[in-house]
mmJSON file of the N, C-alpha and C atoms, coordinates in Angstrom:
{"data_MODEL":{"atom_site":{
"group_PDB":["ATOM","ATOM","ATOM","ATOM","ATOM","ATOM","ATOM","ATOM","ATOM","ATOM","ATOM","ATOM","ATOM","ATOM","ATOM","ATOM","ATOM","ATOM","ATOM","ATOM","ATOM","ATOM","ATOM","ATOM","ATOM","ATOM","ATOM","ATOM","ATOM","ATOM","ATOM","ATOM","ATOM","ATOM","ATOM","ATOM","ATOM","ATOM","ATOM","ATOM","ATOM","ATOM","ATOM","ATOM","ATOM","ATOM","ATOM","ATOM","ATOM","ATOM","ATOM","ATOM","ATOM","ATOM","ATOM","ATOM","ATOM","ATOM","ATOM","ATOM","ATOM","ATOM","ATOM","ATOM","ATOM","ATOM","ATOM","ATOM","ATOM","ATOM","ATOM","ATOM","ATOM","ATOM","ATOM","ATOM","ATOM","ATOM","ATOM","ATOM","ATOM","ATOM","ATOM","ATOM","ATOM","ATOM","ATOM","ATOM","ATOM","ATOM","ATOM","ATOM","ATOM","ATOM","ATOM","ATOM","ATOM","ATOM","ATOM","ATOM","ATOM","ATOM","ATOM","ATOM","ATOM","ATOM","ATOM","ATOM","ATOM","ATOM","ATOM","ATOM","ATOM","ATOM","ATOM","ATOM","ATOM","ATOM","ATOM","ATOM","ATOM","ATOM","ATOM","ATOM","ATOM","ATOM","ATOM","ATOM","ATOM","ATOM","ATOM","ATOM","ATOM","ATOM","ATOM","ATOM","ATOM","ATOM","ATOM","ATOM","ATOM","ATOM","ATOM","ATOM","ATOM","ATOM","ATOM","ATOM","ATOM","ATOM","ATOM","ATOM","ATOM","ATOM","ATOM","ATOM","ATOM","ATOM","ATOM","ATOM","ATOM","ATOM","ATOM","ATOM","ATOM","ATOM","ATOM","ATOM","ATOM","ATOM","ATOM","ATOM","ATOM","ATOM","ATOM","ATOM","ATOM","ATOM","ATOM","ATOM","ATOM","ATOM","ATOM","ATOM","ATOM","ATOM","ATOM","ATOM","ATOM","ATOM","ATOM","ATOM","ATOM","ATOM","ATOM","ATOM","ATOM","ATOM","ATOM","ATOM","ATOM","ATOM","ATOM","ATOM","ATOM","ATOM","ATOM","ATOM","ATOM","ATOM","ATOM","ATOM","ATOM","ATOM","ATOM","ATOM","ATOM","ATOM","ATOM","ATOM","ATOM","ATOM","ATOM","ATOM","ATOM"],
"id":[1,2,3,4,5,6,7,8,9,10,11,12,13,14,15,16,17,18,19,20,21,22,23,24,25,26,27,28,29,30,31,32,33,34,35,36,37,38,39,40,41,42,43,44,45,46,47,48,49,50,51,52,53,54,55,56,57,58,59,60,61,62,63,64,65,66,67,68,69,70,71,72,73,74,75,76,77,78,79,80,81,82,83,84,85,86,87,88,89,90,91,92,93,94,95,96,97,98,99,100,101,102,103,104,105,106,107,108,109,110,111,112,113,114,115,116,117,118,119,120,121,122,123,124,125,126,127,128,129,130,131,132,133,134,135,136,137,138,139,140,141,142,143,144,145,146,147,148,149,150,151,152,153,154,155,156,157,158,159,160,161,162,163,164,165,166,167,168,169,170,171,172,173,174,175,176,177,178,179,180,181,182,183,184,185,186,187,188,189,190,191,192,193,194,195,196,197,198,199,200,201,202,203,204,205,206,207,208,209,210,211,212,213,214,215,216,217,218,219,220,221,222,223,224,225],
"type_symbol":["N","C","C","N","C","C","N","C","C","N","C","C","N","C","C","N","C","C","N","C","C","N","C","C","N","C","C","N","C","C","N","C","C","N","C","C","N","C","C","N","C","C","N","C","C","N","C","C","N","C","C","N","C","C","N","C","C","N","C","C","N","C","C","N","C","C","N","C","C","N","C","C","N","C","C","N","C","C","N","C","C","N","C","C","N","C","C","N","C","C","N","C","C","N","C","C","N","C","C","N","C","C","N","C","C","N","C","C","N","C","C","N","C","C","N","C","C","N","C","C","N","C","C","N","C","C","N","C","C","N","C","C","N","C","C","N","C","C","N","C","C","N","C","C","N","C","C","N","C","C","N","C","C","N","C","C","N","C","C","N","C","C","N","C","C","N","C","C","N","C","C","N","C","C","N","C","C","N","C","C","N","C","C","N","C","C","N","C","C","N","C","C","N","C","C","N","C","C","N","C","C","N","C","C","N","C","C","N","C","C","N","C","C","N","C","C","N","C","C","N","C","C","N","C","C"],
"label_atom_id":["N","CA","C","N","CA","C","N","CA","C","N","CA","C","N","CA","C","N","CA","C","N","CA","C","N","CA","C","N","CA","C","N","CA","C","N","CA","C","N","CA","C","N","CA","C","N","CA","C","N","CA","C","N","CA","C","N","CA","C","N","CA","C","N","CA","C","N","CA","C","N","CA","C","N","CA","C","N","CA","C","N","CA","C","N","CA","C","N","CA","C","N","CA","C","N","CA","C","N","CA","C","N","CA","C","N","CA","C","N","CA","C","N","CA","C","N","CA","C","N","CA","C","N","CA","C","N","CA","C","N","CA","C","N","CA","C","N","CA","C","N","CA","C","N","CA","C","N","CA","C","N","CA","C","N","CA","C","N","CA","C","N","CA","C","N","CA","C","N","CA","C","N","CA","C","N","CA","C","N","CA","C","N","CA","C","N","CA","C","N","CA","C","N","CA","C","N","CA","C","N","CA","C","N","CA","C","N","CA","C","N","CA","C","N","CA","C","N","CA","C","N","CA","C","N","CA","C","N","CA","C","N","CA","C","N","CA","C","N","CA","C","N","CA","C","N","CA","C","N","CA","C","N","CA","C","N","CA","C","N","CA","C"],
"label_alt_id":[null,null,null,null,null,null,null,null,null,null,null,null,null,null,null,null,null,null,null,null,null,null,null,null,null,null,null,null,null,null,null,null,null,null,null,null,null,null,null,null,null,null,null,null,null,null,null,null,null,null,null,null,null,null,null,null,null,null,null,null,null,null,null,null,null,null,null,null,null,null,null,null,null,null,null,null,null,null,null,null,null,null,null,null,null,null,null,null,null,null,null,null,null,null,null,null,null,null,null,null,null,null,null,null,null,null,null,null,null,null,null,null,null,null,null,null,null,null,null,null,null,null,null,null,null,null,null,null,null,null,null,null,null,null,null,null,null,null,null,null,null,null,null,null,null,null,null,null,null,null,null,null,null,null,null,null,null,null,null,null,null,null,null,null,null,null,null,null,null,null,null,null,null,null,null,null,null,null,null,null,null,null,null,null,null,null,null,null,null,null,null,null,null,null,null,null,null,null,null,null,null,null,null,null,null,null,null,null,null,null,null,null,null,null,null,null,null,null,null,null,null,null,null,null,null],
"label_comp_id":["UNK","UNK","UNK","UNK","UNK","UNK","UNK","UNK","UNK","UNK","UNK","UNK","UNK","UNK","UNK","UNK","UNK","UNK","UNK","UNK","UNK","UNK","UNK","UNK","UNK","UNK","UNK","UNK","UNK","UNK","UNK","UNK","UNK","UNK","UNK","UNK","UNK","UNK","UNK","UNK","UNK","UNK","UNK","UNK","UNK","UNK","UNK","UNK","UNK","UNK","UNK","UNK","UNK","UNK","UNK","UNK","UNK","UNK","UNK","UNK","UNK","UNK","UNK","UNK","UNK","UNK","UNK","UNK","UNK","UNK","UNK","UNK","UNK","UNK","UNK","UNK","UNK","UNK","UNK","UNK","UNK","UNK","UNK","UNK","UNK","UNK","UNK","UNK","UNK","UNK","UNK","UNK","UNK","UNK","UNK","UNK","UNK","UNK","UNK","UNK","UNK","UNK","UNK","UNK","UNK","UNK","UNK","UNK","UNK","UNK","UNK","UNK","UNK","UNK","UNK","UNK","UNK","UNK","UNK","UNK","UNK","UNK","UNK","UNK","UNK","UNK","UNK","UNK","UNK","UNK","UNK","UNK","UNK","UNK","UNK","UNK","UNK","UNK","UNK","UNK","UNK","UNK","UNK","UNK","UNK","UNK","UNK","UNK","UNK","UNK","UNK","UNK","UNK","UNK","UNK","UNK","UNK","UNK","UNK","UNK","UNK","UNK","UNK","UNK","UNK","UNK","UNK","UNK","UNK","UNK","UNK","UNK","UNK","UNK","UNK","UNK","UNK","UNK","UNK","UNK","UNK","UNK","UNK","UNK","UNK","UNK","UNK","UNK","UNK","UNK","UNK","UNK","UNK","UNK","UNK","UNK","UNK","UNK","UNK","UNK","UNK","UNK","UNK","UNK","UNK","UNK","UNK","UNK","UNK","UNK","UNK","UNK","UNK","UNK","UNK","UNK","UNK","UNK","UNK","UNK","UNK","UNK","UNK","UNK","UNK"],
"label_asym_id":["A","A","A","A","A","A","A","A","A","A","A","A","A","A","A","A","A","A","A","A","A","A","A","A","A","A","A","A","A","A","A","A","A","A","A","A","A","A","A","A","A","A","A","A","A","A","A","A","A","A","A","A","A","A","A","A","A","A","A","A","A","A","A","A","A","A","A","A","A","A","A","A","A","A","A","A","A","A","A","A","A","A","A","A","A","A","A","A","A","A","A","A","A","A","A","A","A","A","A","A","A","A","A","A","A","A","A","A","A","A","A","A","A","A","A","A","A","A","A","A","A","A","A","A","A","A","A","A","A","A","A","A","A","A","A","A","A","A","A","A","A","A","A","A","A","A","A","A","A","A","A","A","A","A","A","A","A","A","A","A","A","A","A","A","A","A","A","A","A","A","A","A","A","A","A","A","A","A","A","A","A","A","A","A","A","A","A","A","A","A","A","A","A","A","A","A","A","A","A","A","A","A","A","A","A","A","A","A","A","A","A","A","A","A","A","A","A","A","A","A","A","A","A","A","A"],
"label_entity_id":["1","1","1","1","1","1","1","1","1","1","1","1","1","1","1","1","1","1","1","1","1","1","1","1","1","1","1","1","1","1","1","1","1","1","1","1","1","1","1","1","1","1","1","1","1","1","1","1","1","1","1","1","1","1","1","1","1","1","1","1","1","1","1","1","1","1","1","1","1","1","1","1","1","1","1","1","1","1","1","1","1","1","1","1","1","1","1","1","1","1","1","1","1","1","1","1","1","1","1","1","1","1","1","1","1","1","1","1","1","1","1","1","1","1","1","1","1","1","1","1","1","1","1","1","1","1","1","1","1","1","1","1","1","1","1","1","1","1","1","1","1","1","1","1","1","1","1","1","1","1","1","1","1","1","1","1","1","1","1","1","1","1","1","1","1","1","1","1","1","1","1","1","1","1","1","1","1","1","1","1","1","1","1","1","1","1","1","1","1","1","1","1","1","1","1","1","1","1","1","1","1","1","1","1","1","1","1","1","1","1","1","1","1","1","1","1","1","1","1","1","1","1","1","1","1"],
"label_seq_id":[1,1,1,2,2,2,3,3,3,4,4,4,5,5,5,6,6,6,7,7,7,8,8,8,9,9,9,10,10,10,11,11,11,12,12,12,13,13,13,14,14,14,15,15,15,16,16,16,17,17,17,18,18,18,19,19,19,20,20,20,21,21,21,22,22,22,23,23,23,24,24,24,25,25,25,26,26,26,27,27,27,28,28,28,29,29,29,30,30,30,31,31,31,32,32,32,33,33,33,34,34,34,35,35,35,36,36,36,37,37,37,38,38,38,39,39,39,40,40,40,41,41,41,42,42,42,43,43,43,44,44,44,45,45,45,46,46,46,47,47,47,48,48,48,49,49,49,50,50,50,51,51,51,52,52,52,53,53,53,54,54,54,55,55,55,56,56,56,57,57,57,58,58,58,59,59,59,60,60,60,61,61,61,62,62,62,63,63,63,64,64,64,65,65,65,66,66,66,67,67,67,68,68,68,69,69,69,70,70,70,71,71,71,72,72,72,73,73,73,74,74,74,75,75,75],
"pdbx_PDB_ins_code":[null,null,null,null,null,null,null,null,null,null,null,null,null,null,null,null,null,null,null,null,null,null,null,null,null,null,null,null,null,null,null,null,null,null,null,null,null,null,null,null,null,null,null,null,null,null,null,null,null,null,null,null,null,null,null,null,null,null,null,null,null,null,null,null,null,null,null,null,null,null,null,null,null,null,null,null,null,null,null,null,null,null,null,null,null,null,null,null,null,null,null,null,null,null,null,null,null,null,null,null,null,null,null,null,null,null,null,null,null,null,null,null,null,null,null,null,null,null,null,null,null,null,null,null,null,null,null,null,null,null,null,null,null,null,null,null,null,null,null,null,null,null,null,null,null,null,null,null,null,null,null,null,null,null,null,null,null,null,null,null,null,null,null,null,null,null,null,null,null,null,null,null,null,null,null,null,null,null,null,null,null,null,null,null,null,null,null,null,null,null,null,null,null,null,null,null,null,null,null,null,null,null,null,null,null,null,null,null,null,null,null,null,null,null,null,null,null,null,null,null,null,null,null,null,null],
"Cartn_x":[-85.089,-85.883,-85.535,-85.52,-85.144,-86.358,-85.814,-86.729,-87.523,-88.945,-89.809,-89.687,-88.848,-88.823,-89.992,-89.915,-91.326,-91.278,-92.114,-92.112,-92.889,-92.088,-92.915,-92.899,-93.88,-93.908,-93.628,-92.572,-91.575,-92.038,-91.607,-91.845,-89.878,-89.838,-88.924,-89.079,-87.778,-87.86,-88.546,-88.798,-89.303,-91.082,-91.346,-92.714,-92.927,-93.053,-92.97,-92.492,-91.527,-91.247,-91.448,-91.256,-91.767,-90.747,-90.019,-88.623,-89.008,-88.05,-87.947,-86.896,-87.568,-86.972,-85.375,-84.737,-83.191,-82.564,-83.262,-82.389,-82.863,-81.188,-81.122,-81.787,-81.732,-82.478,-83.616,-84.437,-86.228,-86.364,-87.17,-87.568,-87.857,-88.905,-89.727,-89.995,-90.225,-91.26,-91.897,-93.504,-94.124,-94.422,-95.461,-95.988,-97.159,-97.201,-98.69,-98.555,-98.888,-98.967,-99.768,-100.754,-101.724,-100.723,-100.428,-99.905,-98.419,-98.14,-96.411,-97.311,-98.108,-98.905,-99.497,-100.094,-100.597,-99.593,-98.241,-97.497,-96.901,-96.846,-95.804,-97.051,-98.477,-99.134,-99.142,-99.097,-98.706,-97.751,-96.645,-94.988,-95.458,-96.02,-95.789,-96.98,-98.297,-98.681,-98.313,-97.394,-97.133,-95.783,-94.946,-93.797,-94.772,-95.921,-96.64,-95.894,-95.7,-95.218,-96.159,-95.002,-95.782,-95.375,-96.702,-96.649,-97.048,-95.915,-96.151,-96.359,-97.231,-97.024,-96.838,-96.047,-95.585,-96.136,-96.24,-96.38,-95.375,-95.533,-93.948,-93.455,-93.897,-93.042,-92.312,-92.604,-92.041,-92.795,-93.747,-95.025,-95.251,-96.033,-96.196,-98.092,-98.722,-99.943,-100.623,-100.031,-100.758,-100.351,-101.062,-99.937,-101.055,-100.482,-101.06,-100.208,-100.465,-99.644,-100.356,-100.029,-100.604,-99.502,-100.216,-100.115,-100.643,-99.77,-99.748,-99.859,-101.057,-101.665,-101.765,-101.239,-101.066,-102.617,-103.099,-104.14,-104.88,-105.938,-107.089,-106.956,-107.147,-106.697,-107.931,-108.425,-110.228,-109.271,-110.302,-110.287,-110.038],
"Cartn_y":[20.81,20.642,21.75,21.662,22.027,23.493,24.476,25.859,25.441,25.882,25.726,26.977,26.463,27.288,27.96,29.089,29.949,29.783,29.843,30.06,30.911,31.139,32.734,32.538,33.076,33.742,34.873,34.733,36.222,36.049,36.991,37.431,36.627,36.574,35.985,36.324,36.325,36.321,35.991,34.076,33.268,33.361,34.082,34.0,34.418,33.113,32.905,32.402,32.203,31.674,31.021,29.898,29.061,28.807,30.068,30.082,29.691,28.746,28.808,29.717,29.992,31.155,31.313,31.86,32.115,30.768,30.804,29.792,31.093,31.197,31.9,31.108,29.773,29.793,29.175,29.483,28.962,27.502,26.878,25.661,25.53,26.029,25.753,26.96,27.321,28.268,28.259,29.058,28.801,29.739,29.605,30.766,31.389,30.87,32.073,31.908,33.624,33.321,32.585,32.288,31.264,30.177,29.364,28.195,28.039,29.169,29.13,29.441,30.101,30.793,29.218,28.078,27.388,25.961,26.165,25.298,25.828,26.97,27.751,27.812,27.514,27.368,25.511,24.192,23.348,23.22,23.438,23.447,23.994,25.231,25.701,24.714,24.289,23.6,21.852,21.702,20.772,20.65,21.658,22.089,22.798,23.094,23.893,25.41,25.961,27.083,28.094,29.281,30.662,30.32,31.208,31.127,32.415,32.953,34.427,34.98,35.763,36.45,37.435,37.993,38.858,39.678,40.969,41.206,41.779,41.954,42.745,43.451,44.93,45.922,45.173,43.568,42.732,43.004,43.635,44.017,42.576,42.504,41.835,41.478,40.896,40.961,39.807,38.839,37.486,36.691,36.508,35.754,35.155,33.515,32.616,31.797,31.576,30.827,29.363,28.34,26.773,26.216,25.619,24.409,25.309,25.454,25.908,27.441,27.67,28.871,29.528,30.769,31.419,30.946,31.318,31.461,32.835,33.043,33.5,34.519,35.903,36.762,38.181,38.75,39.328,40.801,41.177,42.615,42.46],
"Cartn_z":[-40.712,-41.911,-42.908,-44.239,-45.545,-45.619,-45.873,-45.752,-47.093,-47.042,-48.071,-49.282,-50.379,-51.881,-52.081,-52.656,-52.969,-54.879,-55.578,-56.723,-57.492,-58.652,-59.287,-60.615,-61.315,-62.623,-63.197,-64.072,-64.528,-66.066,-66.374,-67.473,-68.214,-69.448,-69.934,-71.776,-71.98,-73.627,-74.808,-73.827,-74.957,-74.461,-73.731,-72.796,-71.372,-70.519,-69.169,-68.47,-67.447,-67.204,-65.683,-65.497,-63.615,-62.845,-61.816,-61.712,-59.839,-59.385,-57.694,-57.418,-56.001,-55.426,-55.334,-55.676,-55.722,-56.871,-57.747,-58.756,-59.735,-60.65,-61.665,-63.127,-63.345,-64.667,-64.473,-64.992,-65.104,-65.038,-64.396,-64.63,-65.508,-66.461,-67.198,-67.857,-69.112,-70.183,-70.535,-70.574,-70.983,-72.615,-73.136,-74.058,-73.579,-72.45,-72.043,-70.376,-70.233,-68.624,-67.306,-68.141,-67.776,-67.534,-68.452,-68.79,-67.402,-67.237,-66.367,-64.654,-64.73,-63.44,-62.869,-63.718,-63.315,-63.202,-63.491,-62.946,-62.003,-61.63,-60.438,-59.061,-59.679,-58.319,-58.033,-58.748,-58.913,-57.998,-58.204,-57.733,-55.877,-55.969,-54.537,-54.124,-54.268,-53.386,-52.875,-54.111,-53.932,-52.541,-52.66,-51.147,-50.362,-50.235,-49.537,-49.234,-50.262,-50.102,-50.509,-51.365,-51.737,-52.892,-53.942,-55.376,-55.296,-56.031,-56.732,-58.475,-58.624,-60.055,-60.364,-61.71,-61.753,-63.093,-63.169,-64.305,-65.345,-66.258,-67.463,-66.644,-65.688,-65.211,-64.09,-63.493,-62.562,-61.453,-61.258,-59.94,-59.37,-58.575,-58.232,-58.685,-59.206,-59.443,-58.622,-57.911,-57.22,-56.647,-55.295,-54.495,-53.973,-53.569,-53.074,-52.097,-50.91,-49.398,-50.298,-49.97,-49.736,-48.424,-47.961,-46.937,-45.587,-44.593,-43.005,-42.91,-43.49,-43.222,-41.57,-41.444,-40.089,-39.408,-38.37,-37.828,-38.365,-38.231,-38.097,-37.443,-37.284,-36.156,-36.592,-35.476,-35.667,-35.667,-36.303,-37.45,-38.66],
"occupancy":[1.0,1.0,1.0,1.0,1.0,1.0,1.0,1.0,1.0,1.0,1.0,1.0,1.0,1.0,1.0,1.0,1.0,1.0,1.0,1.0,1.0,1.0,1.0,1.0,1.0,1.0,1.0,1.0,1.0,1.0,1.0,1.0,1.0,1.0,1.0,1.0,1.0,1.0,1.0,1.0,1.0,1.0,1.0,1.0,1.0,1.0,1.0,1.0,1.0,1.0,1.0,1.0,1.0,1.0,1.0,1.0,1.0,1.0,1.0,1.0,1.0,1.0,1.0,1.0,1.0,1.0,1.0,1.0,1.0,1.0,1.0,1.0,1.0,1.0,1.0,1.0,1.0,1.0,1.0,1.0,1.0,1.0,1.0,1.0,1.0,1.0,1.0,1.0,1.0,1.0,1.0,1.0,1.0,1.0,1.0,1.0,1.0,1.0,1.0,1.0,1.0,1.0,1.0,1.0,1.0,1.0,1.0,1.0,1.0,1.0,1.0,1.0,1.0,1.0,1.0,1.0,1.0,1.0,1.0,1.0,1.0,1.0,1.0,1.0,1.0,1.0,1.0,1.0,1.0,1.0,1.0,1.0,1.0,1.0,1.0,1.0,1.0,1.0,1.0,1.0,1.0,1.0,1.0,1.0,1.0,1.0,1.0,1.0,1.0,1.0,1.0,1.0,1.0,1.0,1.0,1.0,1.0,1.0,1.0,1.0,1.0,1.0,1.0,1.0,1.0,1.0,1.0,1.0,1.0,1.0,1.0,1.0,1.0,1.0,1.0,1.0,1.0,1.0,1.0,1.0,1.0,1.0,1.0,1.0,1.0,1.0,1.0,1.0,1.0,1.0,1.0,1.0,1.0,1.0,1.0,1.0,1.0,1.0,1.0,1.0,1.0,1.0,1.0,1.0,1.0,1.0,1.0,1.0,1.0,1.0,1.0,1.0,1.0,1.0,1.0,1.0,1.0,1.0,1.0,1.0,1.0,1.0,1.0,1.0,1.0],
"B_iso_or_equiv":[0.0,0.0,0.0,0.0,0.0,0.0,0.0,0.0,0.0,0.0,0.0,0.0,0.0,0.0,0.0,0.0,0.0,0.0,0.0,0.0,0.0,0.0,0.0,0.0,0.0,0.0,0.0,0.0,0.0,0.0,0.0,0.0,0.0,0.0,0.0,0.0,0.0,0.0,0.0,0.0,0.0,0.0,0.0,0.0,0.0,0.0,0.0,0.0,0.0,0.0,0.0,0.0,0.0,0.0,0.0,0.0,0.0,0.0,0.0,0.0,0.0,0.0,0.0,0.0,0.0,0.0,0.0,0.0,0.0,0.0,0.0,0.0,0.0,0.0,0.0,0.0,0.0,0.0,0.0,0.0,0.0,0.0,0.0,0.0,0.0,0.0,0.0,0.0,0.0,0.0,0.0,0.0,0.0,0.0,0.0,0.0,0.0,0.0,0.0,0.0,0.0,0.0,0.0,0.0,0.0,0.0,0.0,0.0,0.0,0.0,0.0,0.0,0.0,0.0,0.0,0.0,0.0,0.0,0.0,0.0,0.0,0.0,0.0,0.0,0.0,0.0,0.0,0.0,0.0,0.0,0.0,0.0,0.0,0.0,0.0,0.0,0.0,0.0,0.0,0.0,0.0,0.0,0.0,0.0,0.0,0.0,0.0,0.0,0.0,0.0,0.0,0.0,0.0,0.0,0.0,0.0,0.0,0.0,0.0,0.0,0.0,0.0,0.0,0.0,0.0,0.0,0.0,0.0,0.0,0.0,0.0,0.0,0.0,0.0,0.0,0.0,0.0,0.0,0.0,0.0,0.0,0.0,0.0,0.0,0.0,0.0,0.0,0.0,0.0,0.0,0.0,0.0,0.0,0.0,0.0,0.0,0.0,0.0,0.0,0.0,0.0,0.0,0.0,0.0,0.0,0.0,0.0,0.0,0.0,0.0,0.0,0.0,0.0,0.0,0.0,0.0,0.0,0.0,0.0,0.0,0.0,0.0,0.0,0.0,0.0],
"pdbx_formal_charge":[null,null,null,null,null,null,null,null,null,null,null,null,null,null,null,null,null,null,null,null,null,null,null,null,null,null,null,null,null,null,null,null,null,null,null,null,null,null,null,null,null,null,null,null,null,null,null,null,null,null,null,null,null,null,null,null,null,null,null,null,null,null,null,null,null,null,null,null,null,null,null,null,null,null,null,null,null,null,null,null,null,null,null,null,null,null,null,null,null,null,null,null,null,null,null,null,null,null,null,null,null,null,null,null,null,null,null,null,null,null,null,null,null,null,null,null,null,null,null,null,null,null,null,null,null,null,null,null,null,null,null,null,null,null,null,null,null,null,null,null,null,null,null,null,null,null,null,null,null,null,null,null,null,null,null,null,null,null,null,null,null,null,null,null,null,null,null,null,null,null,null,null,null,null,null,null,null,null,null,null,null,null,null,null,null,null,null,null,null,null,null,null,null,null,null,null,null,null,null,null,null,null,null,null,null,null,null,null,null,null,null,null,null,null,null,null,null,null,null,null,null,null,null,null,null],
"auth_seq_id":[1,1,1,2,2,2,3,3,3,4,4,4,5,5,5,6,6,6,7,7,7,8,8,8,9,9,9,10,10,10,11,11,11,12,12,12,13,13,13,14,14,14,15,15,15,16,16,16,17,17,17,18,18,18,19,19,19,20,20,20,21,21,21,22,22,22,23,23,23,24,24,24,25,25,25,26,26,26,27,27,27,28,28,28,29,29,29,30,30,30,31,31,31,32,32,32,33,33,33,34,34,34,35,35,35,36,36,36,37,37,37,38,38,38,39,39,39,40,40,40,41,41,41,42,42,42,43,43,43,44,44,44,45,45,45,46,46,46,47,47,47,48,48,48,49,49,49,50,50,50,51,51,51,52,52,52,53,53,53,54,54,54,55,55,55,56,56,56,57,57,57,58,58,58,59,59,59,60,60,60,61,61,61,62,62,62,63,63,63,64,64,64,65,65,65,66,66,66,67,67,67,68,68,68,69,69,69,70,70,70,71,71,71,72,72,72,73,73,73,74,74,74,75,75,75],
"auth_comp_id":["UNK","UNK","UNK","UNK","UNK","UNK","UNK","UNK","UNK","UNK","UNK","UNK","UNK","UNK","UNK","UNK","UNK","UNK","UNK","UNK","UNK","UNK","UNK","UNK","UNK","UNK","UNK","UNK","UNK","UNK","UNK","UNK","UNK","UNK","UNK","UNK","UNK","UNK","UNK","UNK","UNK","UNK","UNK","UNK","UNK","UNK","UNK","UNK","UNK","UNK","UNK","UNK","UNK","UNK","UNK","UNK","UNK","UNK","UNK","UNK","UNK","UNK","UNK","UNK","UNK","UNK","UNK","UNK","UNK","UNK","UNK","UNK","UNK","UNK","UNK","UNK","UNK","UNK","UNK","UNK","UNK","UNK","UNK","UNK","UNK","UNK","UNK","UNK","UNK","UNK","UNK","UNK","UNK","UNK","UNK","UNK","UNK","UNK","UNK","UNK","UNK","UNK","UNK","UNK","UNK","UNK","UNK","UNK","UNK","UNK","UNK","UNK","UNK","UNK","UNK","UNK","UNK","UNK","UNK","UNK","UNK","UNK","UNK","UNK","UNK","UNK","UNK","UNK","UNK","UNK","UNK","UNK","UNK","UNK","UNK","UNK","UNK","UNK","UNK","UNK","UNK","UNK","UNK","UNK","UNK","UNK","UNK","UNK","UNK","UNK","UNK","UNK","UNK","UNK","UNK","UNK","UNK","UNK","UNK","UNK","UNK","UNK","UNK","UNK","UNK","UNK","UNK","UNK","UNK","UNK","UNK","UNK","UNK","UNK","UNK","UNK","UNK","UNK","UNK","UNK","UNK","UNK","UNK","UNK","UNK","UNK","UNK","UNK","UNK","UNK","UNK","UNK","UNK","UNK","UNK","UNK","UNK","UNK","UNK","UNK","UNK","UNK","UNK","UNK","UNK","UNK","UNK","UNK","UNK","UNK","UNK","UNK","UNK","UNK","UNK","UNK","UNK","UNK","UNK","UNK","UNK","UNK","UNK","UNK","UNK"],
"auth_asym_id":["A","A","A","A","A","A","A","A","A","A","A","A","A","A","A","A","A","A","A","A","A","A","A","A","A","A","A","A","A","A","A","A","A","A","A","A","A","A","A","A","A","A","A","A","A","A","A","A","A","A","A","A","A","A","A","A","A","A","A","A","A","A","A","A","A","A","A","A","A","A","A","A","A","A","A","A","A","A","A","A","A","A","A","A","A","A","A","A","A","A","A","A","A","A","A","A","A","A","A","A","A","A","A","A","A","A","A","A","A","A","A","A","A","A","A","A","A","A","A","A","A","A","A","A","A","A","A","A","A","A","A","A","A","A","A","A","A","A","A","A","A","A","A","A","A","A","A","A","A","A","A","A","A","A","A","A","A","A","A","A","A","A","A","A","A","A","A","A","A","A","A","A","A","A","A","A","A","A","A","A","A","A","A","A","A","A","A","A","A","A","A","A","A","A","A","A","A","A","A","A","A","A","A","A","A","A","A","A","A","A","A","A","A","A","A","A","A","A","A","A","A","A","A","A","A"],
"auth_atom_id":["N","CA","C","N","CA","C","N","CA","C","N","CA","C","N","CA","C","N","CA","C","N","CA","C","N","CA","C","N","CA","C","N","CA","C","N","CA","C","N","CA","C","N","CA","C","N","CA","C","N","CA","C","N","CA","C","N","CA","C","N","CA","C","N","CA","C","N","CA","C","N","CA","C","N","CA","C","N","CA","C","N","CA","C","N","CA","C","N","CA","C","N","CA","C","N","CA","C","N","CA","C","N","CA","C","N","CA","C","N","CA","C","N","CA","C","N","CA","C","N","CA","C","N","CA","C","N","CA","C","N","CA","C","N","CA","C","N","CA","C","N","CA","C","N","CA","C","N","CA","C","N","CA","C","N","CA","C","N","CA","C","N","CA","C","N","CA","C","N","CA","C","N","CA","C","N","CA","C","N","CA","C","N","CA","C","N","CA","C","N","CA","C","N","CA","C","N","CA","C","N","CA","C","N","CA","C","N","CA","C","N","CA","C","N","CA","C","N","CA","C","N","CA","C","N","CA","C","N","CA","C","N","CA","C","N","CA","C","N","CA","C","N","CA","C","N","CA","C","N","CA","C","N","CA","C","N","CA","C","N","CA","C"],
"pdbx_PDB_model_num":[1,1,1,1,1,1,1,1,1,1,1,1,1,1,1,1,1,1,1,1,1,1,1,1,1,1,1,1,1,1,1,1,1,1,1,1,1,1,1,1,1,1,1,1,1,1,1,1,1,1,1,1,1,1,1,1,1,1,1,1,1,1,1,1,1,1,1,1,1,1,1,1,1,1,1,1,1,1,1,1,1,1,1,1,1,1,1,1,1,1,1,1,1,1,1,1,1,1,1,1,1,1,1,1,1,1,1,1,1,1,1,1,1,1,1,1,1,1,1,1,1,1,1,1,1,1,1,1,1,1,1,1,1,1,1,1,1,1,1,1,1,1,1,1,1,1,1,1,1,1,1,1,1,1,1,1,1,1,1,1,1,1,1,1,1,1,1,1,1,1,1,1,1,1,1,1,1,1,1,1,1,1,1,1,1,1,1,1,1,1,1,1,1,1,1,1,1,1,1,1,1,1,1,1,1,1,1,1,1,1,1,1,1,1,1,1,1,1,1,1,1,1,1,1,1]
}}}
């Protein structure tokens, strides 16, 4: 089976951009990070992957798993 793509929100020239994991040009641009954050969580739950965000310095500010969440584990 085909490894599940992660997707992220970067920062970009024209705005934002909704890039999968190891592809050099953006899917998509947005003009607001809202607008690119909420198709890059779209995209990953739809492969049940990881959706990441990023901020200008490229940090990492938000991350979300969808689909086959690990188990549960106490502490």
């Amino acid at each position: 089976m085909a490894e599940k793509k992660s997707y992220w929100t970067t920062p970009h020239p024209e705005g934002w951009a909704v890039k999968g994991e190891g592809n050099e040009r953006a899917t998509s641009v947005h003009s607001t990070q809202a607008e690119a954050w909420a198709e890059t969580q779209q995209r990953a739950r739809q492969n049940e992957s990881e959706a990441y965000l990023q901020n200008r310095q490229g940090q990492i500010r938000e991350r979300n798993t969808y689909g086959h969440d690990p188990e549960k584990t106490k502490g």
